[in-house]
C-alpha positions as CSV (number, residue, x, y, z in Angstrom):
1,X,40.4,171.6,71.6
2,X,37.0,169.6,72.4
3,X,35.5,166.9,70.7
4,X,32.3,166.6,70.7
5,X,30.1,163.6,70.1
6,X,26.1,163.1,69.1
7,X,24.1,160.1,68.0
8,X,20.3,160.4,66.9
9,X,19.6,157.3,68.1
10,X,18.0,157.9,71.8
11,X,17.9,154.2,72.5
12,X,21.5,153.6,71.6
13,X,24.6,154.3,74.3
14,X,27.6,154.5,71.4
15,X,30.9,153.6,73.1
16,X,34.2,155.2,72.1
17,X,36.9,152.9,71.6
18,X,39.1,155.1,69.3
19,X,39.2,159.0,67.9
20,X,41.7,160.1,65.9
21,X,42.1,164.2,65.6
22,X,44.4,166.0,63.4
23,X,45.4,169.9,64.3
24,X,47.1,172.0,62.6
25,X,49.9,173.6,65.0
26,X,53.0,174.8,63.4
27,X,53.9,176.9,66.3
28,X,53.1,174.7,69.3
29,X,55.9,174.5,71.6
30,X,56.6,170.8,72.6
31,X,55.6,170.3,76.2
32,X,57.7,168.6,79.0
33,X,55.3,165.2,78.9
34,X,55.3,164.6,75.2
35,X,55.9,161.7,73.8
36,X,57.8,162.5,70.3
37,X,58.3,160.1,67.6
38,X,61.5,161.8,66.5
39,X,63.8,163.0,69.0
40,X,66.9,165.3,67.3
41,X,66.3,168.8,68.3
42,X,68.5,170.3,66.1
43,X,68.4,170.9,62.4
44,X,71.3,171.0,59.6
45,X,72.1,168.2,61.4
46,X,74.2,166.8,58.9
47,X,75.1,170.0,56.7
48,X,77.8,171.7,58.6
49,X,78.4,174.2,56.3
50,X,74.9,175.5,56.9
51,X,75.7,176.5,60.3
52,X,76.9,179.9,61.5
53,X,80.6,179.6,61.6
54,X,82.9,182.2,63.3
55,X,85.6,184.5,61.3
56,X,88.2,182.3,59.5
57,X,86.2,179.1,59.7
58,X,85.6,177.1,57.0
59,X,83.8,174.1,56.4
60,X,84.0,171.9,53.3
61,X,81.2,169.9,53.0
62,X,81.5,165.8,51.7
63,X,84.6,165.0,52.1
64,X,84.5,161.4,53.7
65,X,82.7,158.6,54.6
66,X,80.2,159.0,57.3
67,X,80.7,156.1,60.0
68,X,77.1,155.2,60.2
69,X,75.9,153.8,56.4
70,X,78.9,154.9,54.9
71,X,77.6,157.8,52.6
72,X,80.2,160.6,51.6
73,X,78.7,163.2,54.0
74,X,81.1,163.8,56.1
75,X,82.5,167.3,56.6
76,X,85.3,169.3,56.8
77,X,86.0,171.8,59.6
78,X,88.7,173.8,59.6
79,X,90.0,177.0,62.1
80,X,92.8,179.1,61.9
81,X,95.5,179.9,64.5
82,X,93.3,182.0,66.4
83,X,91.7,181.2,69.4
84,X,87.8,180.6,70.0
85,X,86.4,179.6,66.4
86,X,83.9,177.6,66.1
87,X,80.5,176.7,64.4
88,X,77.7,177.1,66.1
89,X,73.6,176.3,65.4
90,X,70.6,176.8,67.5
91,X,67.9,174.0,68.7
92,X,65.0,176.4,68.3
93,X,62.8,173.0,69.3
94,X,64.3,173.1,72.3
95,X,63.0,176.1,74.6
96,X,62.4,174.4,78.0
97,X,64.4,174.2,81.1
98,X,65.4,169.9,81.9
99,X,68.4,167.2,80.8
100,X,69.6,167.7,77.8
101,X,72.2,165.7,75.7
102,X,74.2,166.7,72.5
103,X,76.1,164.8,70.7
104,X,78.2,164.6,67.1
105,X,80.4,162.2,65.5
106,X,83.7,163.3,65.4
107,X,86.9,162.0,63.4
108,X,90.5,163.9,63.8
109,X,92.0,165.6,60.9
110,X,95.2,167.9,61.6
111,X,94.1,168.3,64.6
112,X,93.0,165.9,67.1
113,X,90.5,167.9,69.7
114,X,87.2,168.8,69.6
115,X,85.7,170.9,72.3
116,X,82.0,171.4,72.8
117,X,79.9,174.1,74.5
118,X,76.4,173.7,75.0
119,X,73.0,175.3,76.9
120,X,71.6,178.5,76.4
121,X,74.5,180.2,76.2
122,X,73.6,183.6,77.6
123,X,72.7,182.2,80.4
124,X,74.1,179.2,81.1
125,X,76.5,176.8,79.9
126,X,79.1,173.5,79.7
127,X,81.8,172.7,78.1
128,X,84.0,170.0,77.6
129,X,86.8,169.2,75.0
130,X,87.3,165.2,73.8
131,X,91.0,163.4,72.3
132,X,90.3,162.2,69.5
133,X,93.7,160.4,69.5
134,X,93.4,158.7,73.0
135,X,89.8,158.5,72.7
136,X,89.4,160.4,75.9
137,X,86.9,162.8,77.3
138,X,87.9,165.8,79.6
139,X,86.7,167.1,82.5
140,X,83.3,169.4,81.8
141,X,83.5,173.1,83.0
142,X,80.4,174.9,83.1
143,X,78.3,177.7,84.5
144,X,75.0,177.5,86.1
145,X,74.5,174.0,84.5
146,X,74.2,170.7,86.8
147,X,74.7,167.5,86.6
148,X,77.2,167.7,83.6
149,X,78.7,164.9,82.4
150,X,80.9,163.4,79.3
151,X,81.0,160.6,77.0
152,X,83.1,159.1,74.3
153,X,82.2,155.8,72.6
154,X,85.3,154.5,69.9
155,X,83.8,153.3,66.3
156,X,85.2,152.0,63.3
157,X,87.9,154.3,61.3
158,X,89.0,156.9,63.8
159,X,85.5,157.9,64.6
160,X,84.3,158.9,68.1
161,X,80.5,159.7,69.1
162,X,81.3,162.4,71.8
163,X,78.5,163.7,74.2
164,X,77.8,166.3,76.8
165,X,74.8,165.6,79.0
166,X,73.9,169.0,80.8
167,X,70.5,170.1,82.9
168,X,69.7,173.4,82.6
169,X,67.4,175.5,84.9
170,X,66.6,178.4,82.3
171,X,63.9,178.3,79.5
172,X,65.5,181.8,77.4
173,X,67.3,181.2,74.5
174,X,66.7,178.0,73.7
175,X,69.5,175.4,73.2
176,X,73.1,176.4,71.2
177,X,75.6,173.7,70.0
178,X,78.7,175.7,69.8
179,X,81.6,173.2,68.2
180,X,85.5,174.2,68.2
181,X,87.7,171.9,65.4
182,X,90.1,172.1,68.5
183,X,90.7,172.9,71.8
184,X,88.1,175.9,72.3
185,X,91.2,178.7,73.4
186,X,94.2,177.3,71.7
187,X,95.6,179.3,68.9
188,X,96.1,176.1,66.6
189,X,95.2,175.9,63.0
190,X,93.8,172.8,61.7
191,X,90.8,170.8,61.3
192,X,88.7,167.9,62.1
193,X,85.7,166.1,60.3
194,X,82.3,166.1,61.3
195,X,78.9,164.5,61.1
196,X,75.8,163.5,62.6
197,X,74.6,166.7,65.4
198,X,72.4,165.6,67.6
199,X,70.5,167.7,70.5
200,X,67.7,166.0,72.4
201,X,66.3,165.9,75.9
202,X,67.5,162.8,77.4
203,X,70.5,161.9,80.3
204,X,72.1,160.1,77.1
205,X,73.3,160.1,73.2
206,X,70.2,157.4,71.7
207,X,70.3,156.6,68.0
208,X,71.1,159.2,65.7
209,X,67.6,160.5,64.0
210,X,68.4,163.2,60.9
211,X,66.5,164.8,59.5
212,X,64.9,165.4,55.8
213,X,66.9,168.4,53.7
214,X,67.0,170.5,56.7
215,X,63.4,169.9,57.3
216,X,61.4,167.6,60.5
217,X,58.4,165.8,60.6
218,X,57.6,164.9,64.2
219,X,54.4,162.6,65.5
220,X,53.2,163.7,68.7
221,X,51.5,162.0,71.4
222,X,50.6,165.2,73.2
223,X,50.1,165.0,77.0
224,X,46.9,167.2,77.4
225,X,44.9,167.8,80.6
């Protein structure tokens, strides 16, 4: 866009100190310089059960306390003794190639793994799978993905913040948070609890930002040339 400003006065030389424009852009795609006001990627952030899950999943939403202001919003994952079930969202805000972190607080249930896979899936990927017992994070695998890396940080109650930090070359699909209740190819029934997804482009977890009913509002500070 282009601002353009006149003054009537021909003797006058009117100095801008400020402008302020509002535009309307609900498909702009974020660009790699702007500066973002709110950084989680990801919707559904905290409604579990409103993510795809995979054949025999189930997820029970509320079921405990949530370890960061203590809310009953916690949920309930839970997999049956098959191998590779999951539930999975995309980060449709998140289309561009760079660092990316994702990360979700994670308490054990019956079972005490959890196992991420992250990236645009198709395409490339990581994947690492954290104790929730020991309090341990394993060794990432991935393909294509570099610089892959994994954290666990211990909170009150049995709760872990886990996190997978992953830079990824491609810009199509965007971002996929695939979550397993348990080691991603074990044939194990049982479940863990859940809360707090978080996908954002940065080489670390930073506070955890929900959203509003499933719905953003994001100030930019755009990085036009």
């Amino acid at each position: 866009f282009r601002a353009k400003l006149t003054s009537d006065d021909v003797e006058a030389s009117p100095k801008v100190t400020a402008l302020s424009v509002t535009v309307d852009m609900p498909d702009r795609v974020d660009a790699v310089a702007d500066t973002r006001s709110f950084v989680n990627l990801i919707d559904q952030e905290e409604a579990f059960d409103n993510w795809t899950a995979v054949s025999g999943v189930t997820v029970t939403a509320d079921q405990i306390a949530n370890p960061v202001n203590g809310q009953v919003t916690a949920d309930l994952v839970a997999k049956p003794a098959t191998a590779y079930r999951y539930v999975q969202r995309d980060a449709t805000d998140a289309v561009e190639a760079g660092t990316y972190t994702y990360s979700v607080y994670a308490k054990a249930g019956t079972n005490t793994d959890v196992t991420f896979l992250v990236g645009p899936y198709s395409t490339q990927w990581a994947r690492v799978t954290f104790d929730l017992s020991a309090g341990t994070a394993g060794t990432p695998g991935s393909v294509g993905a570099t610089n892959v890396s994994a954290a666990i940080v211990s909170l009150s109650d049995g709760w872990f913040r886990c996190s997978i930090t992953a830079t990824f070359s491609v810009t199509s699909p965007n971002q996929q948070f695939y979550i397993y209740p348990g080691v991603y190819n074990a044939a194990v029934a049982g479940n863990v609890y859940l809360w707090g997804a978080q996908v954002e482009r940065a080489s670390s977890a930073s506070a955890f930002q929900s959203h509003t009913n499933g719905s953003k509002v994001v100030t930019y500070s755009p990085a036009f040339k």
